[in-house]
N, CA, C and O atoms as a GROMACS GRO file, in nm:
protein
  316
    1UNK      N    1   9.431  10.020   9.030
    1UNK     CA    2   9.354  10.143   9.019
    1UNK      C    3   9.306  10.154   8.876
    1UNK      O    4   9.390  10.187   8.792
    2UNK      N    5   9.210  10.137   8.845
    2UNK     CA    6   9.150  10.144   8.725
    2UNK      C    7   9.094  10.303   8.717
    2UNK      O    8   8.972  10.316   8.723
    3UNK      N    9   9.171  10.418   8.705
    3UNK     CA   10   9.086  10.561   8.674
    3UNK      C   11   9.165  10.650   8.574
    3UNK      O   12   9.284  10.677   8.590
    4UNK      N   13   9.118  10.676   8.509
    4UNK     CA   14   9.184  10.779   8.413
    4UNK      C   15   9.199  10.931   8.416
    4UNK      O   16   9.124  11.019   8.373
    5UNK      N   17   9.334  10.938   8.489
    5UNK     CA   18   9.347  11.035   8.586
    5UNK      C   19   9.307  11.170   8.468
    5UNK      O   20   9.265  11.276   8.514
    6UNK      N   21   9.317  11.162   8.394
    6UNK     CA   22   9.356  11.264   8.278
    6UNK      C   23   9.196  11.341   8.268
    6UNK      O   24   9.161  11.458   8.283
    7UNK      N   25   9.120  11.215   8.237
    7UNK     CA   26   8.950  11.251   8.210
    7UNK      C   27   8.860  11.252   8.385
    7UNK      O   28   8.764  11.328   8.397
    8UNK      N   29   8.892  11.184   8.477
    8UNK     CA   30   8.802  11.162   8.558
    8UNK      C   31   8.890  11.279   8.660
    8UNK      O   32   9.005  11.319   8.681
    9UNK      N   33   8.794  11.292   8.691
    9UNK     CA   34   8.849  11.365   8.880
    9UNK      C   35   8.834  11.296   9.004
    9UNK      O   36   8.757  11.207   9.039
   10UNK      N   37   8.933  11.362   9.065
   10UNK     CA   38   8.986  11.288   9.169
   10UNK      C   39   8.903  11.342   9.312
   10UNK      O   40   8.911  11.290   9.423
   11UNK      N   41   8.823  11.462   9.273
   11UNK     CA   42   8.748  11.491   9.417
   11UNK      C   43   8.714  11.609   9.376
   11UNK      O   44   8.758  11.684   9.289
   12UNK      N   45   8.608  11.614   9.472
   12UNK     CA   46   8.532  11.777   9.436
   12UNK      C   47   8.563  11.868   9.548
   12UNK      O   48   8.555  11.849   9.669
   13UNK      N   49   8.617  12.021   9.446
   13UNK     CA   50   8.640  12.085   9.552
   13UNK      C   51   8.498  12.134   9.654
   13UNK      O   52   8.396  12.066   9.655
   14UNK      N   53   8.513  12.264   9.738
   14UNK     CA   54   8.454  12.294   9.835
   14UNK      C   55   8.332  12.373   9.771
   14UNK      O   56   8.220  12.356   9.820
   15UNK      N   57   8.352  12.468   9.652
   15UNK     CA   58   8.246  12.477   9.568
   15UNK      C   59   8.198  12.436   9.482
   15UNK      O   60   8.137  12.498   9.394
   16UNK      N   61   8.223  12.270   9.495
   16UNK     CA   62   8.130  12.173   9.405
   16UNK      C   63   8.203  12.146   9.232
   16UNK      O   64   8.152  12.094   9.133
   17UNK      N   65   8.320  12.196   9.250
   17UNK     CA   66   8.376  12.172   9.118
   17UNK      C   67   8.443  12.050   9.131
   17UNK      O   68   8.471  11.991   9.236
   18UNK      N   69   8.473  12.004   8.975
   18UNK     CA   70   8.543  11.890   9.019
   18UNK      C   71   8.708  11.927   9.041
   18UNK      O   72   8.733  12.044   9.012
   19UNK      N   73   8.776  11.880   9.069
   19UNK     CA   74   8.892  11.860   9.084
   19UNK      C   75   9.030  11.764   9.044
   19UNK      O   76   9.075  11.685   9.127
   20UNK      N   77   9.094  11.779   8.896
   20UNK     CA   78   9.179  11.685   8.844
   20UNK      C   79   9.319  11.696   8.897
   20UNK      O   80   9.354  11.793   8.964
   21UNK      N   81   9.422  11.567   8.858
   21UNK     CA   82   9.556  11.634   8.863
   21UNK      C   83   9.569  11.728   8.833
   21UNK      O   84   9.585  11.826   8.906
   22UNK      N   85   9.564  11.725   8.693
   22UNK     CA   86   9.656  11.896   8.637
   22UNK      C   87   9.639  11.969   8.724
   22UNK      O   88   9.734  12.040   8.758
   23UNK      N   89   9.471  11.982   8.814
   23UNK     CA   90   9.482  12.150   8.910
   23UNK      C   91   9.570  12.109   9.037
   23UNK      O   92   9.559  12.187   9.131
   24UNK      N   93   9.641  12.021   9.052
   24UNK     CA   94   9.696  12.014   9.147
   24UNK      C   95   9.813  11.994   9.131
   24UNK      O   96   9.896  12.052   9.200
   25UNK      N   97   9.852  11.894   9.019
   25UNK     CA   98   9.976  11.847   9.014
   25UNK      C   99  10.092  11.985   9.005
   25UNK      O  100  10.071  12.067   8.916
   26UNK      N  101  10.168  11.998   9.065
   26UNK     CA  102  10.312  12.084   9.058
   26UNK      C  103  10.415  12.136   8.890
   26UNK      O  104  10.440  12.052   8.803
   27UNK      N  105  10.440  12.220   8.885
   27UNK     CA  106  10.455  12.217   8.741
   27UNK      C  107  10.617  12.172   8.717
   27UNK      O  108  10.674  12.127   8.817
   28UNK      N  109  10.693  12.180   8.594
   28UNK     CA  110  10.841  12.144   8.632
   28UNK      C  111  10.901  12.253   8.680
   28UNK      O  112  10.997  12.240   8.756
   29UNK      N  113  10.854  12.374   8.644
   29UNK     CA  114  10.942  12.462   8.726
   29UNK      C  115  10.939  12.469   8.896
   29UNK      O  116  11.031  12.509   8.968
   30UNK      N  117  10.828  12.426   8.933
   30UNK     CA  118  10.793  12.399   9.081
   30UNK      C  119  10.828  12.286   9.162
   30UNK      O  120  10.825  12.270   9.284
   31UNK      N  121  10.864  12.207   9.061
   31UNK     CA  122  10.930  12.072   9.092
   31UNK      C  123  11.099  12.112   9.097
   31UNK      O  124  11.164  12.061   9.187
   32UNK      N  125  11.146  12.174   9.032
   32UNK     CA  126  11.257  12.214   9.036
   32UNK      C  127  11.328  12.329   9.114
   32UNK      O  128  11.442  12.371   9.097
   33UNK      N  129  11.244  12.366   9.194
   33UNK     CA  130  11.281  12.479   9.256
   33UNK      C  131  11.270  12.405   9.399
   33UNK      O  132  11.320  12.457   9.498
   34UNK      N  133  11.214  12.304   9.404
   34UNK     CA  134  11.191  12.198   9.534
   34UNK      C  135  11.322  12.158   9.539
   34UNK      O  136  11.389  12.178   9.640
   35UNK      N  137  11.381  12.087   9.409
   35UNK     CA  138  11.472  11.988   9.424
   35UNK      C  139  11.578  12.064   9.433
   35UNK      O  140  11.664  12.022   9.511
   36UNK      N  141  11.602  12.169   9.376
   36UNK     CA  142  11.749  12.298   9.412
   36UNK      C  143  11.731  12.264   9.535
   36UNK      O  144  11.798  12.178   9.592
   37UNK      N  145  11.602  12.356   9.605
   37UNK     CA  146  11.634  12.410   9.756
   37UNK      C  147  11.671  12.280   9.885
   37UNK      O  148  11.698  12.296  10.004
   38UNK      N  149  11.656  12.143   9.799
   38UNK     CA  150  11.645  12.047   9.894
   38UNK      C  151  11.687  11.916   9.893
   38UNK      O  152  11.661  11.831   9.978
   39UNK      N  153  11.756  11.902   9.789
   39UNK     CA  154  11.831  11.755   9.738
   39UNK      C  155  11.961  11.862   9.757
   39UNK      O  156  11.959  11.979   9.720
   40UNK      N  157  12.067  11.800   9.818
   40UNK     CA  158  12.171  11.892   9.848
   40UNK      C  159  12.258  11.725   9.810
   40UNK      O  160  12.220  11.608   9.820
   41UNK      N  161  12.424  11.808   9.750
   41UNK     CA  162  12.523  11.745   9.731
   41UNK      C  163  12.557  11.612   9.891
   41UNK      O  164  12.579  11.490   9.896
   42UNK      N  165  12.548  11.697   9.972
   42UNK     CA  166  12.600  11.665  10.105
   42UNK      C  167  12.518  11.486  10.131
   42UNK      O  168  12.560  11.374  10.160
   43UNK      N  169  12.399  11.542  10.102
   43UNK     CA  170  12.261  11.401  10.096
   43UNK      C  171  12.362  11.285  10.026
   43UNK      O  172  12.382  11.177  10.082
   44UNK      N  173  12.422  11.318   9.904
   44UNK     CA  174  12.440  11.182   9.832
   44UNK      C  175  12.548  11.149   9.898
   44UNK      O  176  12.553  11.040   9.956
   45UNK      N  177  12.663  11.245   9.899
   45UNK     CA  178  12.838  11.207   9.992
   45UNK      C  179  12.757  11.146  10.079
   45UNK      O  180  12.668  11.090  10.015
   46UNK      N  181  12.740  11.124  10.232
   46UNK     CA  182  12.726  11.063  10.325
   46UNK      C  183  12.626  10.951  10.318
   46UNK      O  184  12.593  10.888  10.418
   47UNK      N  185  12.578  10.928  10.203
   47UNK     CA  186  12.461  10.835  10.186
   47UNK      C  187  12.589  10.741  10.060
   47UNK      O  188  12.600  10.642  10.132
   48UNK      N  189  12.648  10.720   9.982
   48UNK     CA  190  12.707  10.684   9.928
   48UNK      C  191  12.868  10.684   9.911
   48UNK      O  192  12.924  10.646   9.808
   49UNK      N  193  12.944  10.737  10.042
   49UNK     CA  194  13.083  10.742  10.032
   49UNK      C  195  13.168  10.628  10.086
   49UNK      O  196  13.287  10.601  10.069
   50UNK      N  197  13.044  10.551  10.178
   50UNK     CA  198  13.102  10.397  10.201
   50UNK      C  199  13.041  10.286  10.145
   50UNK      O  200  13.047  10.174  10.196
   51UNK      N  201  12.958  10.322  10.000
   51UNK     CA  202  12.909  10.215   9.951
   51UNK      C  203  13.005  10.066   9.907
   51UNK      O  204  12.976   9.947   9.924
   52UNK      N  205  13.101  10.113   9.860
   52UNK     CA  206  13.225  10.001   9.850
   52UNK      C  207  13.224   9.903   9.945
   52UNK      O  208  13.211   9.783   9.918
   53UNK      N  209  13.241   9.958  10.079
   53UNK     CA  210  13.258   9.878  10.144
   53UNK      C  211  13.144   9.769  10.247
   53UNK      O  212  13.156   9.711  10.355
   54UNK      N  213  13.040   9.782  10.150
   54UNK     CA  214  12.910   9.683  10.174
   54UNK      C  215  12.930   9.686  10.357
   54UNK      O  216  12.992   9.769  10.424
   55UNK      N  217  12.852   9.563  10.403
   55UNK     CA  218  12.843   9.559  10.533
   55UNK      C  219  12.906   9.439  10.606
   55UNK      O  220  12.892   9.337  10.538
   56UNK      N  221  12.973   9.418  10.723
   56UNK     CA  222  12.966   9.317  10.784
   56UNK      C  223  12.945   9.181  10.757
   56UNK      O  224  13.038   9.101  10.750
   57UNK      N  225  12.817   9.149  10.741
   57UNK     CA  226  12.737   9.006  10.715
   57UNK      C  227  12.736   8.993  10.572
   57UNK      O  228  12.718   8.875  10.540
   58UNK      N  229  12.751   9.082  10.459
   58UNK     CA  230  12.792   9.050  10.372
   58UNK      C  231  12.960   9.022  10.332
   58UNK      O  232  13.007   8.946  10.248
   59UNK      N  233  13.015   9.094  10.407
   59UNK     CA  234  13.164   9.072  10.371
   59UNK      C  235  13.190   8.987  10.392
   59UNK      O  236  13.261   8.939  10.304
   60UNK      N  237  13.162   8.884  10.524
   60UNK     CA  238  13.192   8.774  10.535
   60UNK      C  239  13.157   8.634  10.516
   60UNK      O  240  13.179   8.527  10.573
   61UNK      N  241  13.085   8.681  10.403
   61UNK     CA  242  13.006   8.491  10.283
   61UNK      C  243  13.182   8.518  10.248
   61UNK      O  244  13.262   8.610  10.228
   62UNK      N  245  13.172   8.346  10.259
   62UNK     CA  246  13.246   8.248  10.193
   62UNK      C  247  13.247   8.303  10.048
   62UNK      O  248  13.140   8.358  10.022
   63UNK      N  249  13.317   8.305   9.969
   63UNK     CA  250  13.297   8.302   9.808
   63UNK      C  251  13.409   8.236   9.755
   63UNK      O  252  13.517   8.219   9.811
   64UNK      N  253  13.375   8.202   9.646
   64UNK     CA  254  13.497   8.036   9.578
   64UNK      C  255  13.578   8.220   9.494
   64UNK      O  256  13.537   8.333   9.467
   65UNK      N  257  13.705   8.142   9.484
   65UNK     CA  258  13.802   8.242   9.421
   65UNK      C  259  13.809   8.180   9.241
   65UNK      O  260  13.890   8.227   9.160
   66UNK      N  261  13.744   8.110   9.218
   66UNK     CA  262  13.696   8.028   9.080
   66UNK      C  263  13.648   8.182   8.982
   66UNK      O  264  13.590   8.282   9.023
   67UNK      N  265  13.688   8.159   8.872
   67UNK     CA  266  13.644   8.264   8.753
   67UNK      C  267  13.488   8.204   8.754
   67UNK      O  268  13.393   8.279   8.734
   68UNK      N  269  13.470   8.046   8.782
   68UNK     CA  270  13.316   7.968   8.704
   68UNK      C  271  13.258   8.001   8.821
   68UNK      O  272  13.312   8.053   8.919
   69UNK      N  273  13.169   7.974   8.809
   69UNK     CA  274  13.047   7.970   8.924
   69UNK      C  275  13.065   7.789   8.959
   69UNK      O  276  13.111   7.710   8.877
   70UNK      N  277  13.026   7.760   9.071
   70UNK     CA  278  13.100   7.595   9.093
   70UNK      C  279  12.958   7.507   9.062
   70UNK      O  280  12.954   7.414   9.142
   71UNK      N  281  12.857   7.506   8.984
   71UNK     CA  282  12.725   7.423   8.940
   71UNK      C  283  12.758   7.325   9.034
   71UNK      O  284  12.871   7.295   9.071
   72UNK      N  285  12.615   7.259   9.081
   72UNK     CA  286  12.622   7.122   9.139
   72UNK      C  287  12.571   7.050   8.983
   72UNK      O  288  12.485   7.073   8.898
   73UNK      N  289  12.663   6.964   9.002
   73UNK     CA  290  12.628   6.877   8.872
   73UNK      C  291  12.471   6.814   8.839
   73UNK      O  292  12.424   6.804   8.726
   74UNK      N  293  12.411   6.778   8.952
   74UNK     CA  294  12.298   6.727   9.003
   74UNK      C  295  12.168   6.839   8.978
   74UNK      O  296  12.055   6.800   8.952
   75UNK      N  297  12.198   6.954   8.989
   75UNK     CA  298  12.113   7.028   9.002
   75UNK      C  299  12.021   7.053   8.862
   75UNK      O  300  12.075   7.054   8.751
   76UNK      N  301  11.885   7.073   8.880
   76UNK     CA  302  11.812   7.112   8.780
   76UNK      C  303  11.785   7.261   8.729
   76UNK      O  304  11.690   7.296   8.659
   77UNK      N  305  11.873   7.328   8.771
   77UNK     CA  306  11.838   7.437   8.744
   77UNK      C  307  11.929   7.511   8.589
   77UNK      O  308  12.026   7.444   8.552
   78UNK      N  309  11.902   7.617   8.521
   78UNK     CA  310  11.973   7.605   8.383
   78UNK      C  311  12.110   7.644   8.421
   78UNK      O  312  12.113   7.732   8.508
   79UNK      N  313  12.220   7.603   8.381
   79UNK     CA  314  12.337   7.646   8.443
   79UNK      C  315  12.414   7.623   8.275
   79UNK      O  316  12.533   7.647   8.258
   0.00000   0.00000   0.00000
């Protein structure tokens, strides 16, 4: 997107004016009165109280019990 939201407008209103962010964009107090009434504690508990315990198909990769990572000697990659 090449536009410079700051100088150009983004659309003209209905009586022919132009129309930028600023007249639209939300202010912080309006942004914050969103996020009180609607990001709730409860959202993160049940979205993050079994993160520990990853999933299934990940729990069960193989992994070496090694402190090193096990390099293939052969390999070209930087190790």
């Amino acid at each position: 997107v090449n536009i410079d939201f700051e100088k150009e407008p983004i659309g003209i209103s209905k009586d022919g004016k132009e129309v930028y962010f600023r007249d639209v964009w939300p202010s912080t107090e309006e942004i914050a009165e969103v996020v009180k009434s609607n990001v709730l504690p409860d959202m993160f508990k049940s979205t993050y109280e079994s993160i520990t315990k990853g999933n299934p198909m990940w729990n069960e990769l193989s992994v070496s019990t090694s402190t090193l990572y096990p390099w293939d000697p052969t390999s070209t990659y930087i190790h």
